[in-house]
N, C-alpha and C positions, 0 to 999 in steps of 0.2 A: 547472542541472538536474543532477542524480544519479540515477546509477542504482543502485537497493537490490532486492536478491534475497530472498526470503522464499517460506515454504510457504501454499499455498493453503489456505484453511480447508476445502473442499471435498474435493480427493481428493487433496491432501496436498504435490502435486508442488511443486518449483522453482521459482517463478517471477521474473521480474523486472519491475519497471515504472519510468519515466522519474518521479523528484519533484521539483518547484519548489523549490529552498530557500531563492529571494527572498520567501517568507510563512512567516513564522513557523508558525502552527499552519490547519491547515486540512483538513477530512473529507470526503471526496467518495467515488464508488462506478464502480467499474473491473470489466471482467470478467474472471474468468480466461482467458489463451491458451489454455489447456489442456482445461479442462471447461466455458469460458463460461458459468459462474455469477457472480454480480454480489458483490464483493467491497466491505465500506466499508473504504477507508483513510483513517487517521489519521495522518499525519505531524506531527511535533513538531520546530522547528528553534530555536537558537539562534547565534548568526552564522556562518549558514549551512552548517553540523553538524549535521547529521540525531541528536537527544538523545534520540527516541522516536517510536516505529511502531507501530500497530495495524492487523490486518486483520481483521475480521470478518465472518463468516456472517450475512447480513441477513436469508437465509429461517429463522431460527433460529424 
């Protein structure tokens, strides 16, 4: 597990969250601490190196 910090799509802030980075690629839906709106994240790993991150606005 790693921890990666990144802005909220929602109201902008700080946030952090725990990723697995025994699976390679994998998108699943977390809420913000902050504003509790449902964020998708996309993590992207190659041996065990976080290579690429998404977090999107799902009520887009």
């Amino acid at each position: 597990m790693i921890e990666h910090y990144f802005q909220c799509p929602y109201c902008w802030e700080t946030i952090s969250m725990l990723l697995d980075s025994s699976v390679r690629t994998q998108t699943y839906v977390e809420d913000c601490e902050v504003c509790c709106n449902p964020i998708q994240l996309t993590p992207h790993f190659e041996e065990s190196q976080l290579v690429g991150f998404e977090a999107i606005n799902i009520e887009q």
